[in-house]
C-alpha positions in Angstrom: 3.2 14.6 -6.0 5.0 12.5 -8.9 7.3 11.1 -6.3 4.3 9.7 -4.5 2.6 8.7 -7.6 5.9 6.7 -8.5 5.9 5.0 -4.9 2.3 3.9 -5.1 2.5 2.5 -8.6 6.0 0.8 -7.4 4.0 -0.6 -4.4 0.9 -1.8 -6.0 3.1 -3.3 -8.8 5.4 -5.3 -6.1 2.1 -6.4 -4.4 -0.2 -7.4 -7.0 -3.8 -8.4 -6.7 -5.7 -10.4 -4.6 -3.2 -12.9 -2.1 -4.2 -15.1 1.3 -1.4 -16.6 2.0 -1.7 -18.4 5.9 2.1 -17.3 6.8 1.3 -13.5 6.3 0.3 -12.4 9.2 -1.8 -9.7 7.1 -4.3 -11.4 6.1 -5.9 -10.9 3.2 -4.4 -8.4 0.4 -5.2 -6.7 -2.7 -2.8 -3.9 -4.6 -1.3 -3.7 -1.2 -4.0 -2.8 1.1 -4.6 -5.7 3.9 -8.0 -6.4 4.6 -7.5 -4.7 7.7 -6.7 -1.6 6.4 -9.6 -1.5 4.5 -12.2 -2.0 6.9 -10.9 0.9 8.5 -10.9 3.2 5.5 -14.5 2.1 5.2 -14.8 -1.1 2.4 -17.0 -3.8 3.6 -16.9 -5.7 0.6 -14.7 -8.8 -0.5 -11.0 -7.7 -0.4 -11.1 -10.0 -3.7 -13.6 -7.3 -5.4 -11.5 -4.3 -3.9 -10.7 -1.8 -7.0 -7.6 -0.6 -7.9 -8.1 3.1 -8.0 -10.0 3.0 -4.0 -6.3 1.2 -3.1 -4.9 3.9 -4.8 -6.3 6.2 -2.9 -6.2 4.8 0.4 -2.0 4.1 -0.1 -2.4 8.4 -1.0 -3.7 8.9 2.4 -1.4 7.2 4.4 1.2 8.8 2.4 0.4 11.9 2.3 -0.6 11.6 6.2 2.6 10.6 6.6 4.6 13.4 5.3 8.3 11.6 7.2 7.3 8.6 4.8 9.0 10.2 1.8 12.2 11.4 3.2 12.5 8.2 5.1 12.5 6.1 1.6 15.2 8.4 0.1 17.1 7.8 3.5 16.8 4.1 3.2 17.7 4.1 -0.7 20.8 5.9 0.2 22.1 2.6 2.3 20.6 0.4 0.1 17.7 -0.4 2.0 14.1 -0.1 1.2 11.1 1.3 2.6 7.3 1.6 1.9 
């Protein structure tokens, strides 16, 4: 679990808070969630209000639903490469 921990604070650290930015094609983001993500984990409100801690645990469920994810990172590291 402190591996995971480590690759969600690495991820909402490279992603930072709220960004729009009209060349992502993810639309709106906050502490790496996309708005789209969101909606479907059940916020409705402003991806500008979205709290750190719910995208905290919404990147913990992918994760962990994920359970490849992990290996595949230590894969990619190996090569040089980088995955999230």
């Amino acid at each position: 679990m402190e591996h995971i921990d480590a690759l969600i604070d690495d991820l909402i650290a490279r992603e930072g808070d709220y960004v729009h930015h009209p060349a992502d094609r993810g639309g709106p983001t906050r502490w790496g969630i996309t708005e789209a993500v969101a909606r479907r984990h059940g916020y409705h409100d402003k991806m500008t209000q979205l709290p750190r801690g719910r995208s905290r645990r919404d990147l913990q469920t992918y994760i962990l639903a994920c359970p490849r994810l992990c290996r595949c990172r230590r894969n990619c590291a190996r090569i040089g490469g980088g995955i999230v």
